[in-house]
C-alpha positions as CSV (number, residue, x, y, z in Angstrom):
1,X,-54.5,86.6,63.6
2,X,-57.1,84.6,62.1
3,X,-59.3,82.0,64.4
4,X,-61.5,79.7,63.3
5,X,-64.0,77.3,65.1
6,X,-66.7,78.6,67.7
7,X,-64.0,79.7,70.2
8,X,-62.9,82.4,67.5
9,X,-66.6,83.3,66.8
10,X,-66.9,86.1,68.6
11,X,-63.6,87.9,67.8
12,X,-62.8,90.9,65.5
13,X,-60.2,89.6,62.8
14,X,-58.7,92.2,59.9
15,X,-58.4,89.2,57.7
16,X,-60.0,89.2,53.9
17,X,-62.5,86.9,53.1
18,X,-62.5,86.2,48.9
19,X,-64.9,83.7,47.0
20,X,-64.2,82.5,44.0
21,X,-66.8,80.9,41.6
22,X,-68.1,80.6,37.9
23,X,-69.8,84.3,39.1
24,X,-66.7,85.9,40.0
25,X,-63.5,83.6,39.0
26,X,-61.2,85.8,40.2
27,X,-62.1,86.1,43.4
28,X,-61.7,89.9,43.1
29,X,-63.5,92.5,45.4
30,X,-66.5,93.9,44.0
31,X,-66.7,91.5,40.8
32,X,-69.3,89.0,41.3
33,X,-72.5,88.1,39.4
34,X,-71.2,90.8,36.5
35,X,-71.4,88.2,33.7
36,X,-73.7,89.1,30.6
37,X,-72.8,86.2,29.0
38,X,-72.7,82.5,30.6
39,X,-74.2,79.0,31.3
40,X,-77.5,80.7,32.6
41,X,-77.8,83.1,29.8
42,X,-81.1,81.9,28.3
43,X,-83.2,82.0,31.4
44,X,-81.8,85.3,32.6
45,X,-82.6,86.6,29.2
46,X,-85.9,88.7,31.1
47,X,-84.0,89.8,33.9
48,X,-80.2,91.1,32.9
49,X,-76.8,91.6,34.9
50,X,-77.0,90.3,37.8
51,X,-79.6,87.7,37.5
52,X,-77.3,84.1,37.8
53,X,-76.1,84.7,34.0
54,X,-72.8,82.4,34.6
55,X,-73.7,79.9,37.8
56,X,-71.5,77.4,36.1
57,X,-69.0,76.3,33.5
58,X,-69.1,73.5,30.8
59,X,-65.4,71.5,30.0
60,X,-65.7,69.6,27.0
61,X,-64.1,66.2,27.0
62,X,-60.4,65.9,27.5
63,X,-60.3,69.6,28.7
64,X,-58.8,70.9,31.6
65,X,-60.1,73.9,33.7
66,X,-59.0,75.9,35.7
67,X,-61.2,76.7,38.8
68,X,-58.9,79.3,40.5
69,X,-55.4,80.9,40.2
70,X,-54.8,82.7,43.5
71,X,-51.4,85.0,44.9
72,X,-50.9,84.3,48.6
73,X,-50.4,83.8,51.2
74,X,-53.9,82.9,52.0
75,X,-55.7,79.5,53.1
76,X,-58.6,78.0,51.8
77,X,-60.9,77.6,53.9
78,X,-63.8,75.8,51.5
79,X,-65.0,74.3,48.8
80,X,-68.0,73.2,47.1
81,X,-68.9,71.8,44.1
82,X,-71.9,69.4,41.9
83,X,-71.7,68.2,38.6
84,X,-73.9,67.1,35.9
85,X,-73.7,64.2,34.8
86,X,-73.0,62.4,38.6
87,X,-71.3,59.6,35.9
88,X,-68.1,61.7,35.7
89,X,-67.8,61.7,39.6
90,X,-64.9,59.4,39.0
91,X,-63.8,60.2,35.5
92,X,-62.6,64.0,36.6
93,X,-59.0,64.2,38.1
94,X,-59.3,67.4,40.9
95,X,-55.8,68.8,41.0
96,X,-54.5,71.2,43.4
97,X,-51.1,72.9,43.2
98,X,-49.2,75.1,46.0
99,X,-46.7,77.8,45.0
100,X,-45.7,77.6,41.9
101,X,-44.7,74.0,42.6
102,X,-44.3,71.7,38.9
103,X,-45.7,68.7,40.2
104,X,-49.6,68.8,42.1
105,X,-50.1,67.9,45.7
106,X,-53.3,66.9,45.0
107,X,-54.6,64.4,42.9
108,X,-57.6,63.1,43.0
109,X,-60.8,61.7,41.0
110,X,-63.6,64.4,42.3
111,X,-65.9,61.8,43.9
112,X,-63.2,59.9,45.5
113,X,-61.7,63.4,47.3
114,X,-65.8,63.7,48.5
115,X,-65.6,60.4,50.0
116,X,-68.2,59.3,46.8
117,X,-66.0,56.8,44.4
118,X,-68.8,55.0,42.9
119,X,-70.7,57.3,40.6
120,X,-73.4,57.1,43.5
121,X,-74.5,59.3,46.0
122,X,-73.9,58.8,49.3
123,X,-74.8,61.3,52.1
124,X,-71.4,62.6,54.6
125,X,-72.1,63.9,57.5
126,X,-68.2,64.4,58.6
127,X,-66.5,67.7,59.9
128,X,-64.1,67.9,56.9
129,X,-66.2,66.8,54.6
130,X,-70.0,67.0,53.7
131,X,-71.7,65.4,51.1
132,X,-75.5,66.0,50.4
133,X,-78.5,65.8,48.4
134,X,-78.2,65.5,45.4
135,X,-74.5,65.4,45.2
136,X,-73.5,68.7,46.8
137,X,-69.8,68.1,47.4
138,X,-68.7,70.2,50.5
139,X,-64.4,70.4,52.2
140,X,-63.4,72.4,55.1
141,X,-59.6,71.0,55.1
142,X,-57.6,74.3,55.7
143,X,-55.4,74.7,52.7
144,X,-52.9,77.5,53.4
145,X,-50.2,78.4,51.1
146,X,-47.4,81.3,51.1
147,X,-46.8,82.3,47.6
148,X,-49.8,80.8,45.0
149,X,-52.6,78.1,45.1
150,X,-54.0,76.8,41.6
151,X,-56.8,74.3,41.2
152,X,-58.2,72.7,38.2
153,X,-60.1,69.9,37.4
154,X,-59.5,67.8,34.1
155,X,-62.7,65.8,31.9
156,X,-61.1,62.5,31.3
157,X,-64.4,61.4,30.2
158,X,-66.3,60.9,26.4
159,X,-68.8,64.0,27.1
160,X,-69.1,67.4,28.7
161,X,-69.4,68.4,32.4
162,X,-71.1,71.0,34.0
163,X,-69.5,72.2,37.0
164,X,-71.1,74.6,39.7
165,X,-68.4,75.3,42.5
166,X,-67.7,77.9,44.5
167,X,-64.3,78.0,46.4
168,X,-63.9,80.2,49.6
169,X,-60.1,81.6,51.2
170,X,-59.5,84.2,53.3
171,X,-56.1,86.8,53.1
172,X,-54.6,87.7,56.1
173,X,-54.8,91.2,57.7
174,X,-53.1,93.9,56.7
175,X,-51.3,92.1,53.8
176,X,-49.5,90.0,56.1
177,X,-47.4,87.0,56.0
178,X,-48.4,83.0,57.1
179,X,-46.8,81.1,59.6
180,X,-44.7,78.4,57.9
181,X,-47.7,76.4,56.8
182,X,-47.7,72.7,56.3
183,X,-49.1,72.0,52.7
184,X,-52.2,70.1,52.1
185,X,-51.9,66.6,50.3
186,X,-54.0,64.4,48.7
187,X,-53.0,61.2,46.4
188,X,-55.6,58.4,45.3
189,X,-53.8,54.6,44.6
190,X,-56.1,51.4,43.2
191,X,-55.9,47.9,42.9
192,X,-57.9,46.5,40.6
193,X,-57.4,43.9,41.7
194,X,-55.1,43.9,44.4
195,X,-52.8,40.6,43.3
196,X,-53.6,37.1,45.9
197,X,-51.6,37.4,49.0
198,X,-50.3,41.0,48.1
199,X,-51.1,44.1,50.4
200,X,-52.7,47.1,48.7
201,X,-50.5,50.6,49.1
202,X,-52.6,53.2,50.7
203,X,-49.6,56.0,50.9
204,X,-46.2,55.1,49.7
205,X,-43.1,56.2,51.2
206,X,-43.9,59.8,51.4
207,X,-40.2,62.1,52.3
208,X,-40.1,64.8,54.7
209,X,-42.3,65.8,58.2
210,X,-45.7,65.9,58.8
211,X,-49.1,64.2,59.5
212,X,-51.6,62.0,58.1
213,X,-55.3,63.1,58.5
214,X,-57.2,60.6,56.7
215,X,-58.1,57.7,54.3
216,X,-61.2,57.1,52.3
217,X,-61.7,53.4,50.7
218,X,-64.1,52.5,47.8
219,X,-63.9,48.6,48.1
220,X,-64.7,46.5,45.9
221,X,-65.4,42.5,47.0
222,X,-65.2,40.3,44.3
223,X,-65.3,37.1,46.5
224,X,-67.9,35.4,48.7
225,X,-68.0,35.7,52.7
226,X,-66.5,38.5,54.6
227,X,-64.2,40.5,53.6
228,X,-62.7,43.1,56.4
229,X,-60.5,41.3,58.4
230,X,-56.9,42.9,56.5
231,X,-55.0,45.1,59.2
232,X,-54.2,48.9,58.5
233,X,-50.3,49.3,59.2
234,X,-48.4,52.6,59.4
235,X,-44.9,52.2,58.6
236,X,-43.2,55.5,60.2
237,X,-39.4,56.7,60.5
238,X,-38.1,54.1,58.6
239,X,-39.9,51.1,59.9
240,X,-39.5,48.1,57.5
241,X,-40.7,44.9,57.8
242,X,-43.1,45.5,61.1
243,X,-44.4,48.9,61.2
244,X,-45.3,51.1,64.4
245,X,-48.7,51.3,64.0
246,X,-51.0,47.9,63.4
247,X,-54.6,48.0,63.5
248,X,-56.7,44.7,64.2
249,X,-59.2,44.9,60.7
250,X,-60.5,46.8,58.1
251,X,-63.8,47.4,60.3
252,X,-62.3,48.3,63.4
253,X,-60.0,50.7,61.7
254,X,-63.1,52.9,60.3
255,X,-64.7,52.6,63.9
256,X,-67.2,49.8,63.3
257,X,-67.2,45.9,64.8
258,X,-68.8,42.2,63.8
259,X,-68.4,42.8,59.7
260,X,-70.3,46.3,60.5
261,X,-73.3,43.7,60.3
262,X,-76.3,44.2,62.6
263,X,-78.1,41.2,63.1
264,X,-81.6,40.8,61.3
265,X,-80.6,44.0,59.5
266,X,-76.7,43.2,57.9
267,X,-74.6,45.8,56.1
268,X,-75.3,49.3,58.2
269,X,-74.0,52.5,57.1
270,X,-73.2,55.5,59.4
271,X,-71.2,58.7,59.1
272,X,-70.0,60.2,62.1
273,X,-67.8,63.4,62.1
274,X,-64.3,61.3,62.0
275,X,-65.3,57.9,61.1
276,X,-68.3,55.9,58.7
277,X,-69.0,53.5,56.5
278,X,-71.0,56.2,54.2
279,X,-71.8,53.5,50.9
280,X,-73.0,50.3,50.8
281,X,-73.9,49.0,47.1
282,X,-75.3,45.5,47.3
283,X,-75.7,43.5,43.9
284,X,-79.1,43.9,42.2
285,X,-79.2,40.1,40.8
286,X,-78.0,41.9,37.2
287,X,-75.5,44.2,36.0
288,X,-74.5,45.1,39.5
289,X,-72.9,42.4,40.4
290,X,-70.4,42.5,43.1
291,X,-70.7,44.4,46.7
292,X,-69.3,47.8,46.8
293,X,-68.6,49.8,49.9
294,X,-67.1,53.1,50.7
295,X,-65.5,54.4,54.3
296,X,-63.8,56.8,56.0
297,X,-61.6,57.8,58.7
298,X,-60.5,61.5,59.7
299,X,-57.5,61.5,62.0
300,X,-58.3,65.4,63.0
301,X,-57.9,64.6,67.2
302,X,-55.4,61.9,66.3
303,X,-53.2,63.1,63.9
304,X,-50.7,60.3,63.0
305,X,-47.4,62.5,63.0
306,X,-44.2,61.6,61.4
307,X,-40.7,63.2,61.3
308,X,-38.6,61.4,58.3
309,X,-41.0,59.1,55.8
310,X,-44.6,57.6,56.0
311,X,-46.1,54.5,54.0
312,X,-49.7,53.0,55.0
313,X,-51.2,50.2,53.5
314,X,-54.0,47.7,54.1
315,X,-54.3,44.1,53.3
316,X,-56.9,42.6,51.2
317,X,-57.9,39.8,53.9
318,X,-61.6,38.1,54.4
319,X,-62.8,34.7,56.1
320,X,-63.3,31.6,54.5
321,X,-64.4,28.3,55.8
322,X,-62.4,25.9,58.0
323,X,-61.2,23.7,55.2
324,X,-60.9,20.7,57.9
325,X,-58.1,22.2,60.1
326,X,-60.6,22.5,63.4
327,X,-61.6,25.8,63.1
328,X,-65.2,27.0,62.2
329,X,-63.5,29.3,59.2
330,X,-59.7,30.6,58.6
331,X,-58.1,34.0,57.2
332,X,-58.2,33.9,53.4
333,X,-56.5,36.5,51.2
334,X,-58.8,38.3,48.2
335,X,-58.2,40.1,46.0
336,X,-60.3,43.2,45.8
337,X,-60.7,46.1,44.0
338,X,-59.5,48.7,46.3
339,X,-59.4,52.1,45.5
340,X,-58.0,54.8,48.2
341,X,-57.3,58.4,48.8
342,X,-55.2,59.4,50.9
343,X,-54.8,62.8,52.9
344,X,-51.8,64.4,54.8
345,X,-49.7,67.1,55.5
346,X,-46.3,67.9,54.8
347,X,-43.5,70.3,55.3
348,X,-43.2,70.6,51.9
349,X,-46.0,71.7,48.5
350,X,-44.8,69.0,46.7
351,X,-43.5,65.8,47.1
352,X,-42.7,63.8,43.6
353,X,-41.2,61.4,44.5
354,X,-43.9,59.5,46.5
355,X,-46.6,60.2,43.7
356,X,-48.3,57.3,42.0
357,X,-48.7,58.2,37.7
358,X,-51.5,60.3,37.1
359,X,-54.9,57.6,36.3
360,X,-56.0,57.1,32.9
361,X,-59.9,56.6,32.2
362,X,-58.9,52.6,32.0
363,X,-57.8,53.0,35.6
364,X,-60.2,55.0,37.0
365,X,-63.4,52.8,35.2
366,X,-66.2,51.8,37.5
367,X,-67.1,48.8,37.0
């Protein structure tokens, strides 16, 4: 049996841990830092094998890599990963597929999965996810999987990345089998803009059992005033019109209250283990234009669980002034640029059904 967190600290498990990483991309026993030839070739040149010769991998533009090809059953228990340039946070689609299956369960641009959608760093201090200087991209979401696991990230963008990564999974003991796992799913949606009046889909209707762990927004505002007031719904077991589960505003969904404004001091970020408001981008009087914001919510001690179908989605809602009707100010719809990823698990490793189309560079463009 494998045990994770501190209770399992302290005992003795046969389980295999594997790394695999631009040193060893296999993963195999005994195979790392072997590479006479790599990225780090020229300033190894003095010391030999052994000496960081391959610490990363270059995929040109329009290529696709693969970072690793594993036979299960095993989980992942990690991954990390930087780039350079930080640019192609959002113009490299991070795919992850789970035995065998045609069609990923994972799809993702890479800054977007790291809770960083604007091409800007942003510090995470979460459990699942840490992000930290300078763009050291860090996931604990257990990924287990029977049969295979690939992952591979694809260079939508005009030049070359450099990738370091390194991706961690442990074997269990003796060879032996998983429990029936419930696979790991990821799938990113934007509006851009979301249409006047319209709601923006988080999670379409997604087939089968399981449960939703969490949502990251990158939000866009592209009107004046506030902007957080649209409700988070959660639309489970074929709920229609009305759904089961109806938050109160965007704010108060991602933990925060009052616009996430602190008087004197306005906009204030914080990242919590399950919940922040990691990115705020104010306009420079320039180029940079428009506010831009990016938040998150982990629902790791309350799991929203569902037995049939599940579609989330989140209106694009702010406050405008009273227009005469009596009231200080009044709900006015927006329309935003909303861009979300969201992450669940499901009894199945694929689910095609639900998928948006895979983004283009037009679509995944920050502005």
């Amino acid at each position: 049996m494998t045990f994770t967190g501190l209770d399992g600290l302290a005992r003795r498990s046969r389980a295999v841990t594997r790394s695999i990483s631009a040193e060893n991309p296999t993963g195999a026993k005994g195979a790392g830092g072997m590479a006479t030839e790599g990225t780090g070739a020229r300033a190894a040149s003095l010391l030999g094998q052994g000496w960081k010769v391959s610490p990363s991998i270059e995929i040109p533009a329009g290529e696709t890599a693969t970072l690793a090809d594993i036979s299960g059953p095993g989980t992942i228990r990690h991954l990390w990963c930087t780039t350079a340039p930080h640019r192609a946070w959002r113009s490299t689609l991070l795919r992850m597929y789970w035995e065998d299956a045609a069609e990923p369960a994972v799809e993702v641009p890479l800054g977007d999965f790291f809770c960083n959608g604007w091409n800007a760093f942003s510090q995470v201090s979460s459990v699942p996810v840490a992000v930290n200087p300078n763009g050291g991209f860090n996931a604990y979401w257990p990924m287990p999987f029977r049969r295979a696991a690939r992952i591979t990230l694809e260079n939508l963008s005009a030049e070359t990345v450099t990738l370091y990564y390194q991706i961690d999974y442990e074997l269990p003991e003796d060879g032996g089998d998983l429990p029936e796992p419930s696979w790991f799913h990821a799938q990113w949606r934007r509006s851009h803009p979301v249409p006047e009046g319209r709601t923006h889909t988080i999670l379409d209707r997604v087939h089968g059992a399981g449960h939703y762990v969490g949502t990251y927004l990158a939000w866009g505002v592209n009107s004046p005033g506030w902007w957080g007031e649209g409700e988070l719904k959660f639309f489970l077991d074929g709920d229609d019109e009305f759904p089961t589960i109806c938050g109160t505003g965007t704010e108060d969904y991602f933990g925060g209250a009052w616009n996430f404004d602190v008087p004197g001091q306005g906009y204030t970020a914080y990242t919590t283990p399950y919940l922040g408001l990691n990115q705020i981008l104010r306009p420079d009087g320039l180029y940079a234009s428009q506010q831009r914001f990016g938040m998150y919510r982990w629902h790791i001690p309350d799991p929203v669980r569902f037995a049939a179908d599940l579609r989330v989605t989140v209106q694009s809602l702010g406050i405008g002034p009273g227009h005469g009707n009596g009231l200080p100010h009044r709900y006015r719809p927006t329309s935003d640029d909303i861009a979300s990823t969201a992450l669940f698990y499901l009894d199945a490793p694929e689910e095609p059904a639900s998928r948006p189309p895979a983004p283009d560079l037009l679509a995944l463009e920050v502005d």
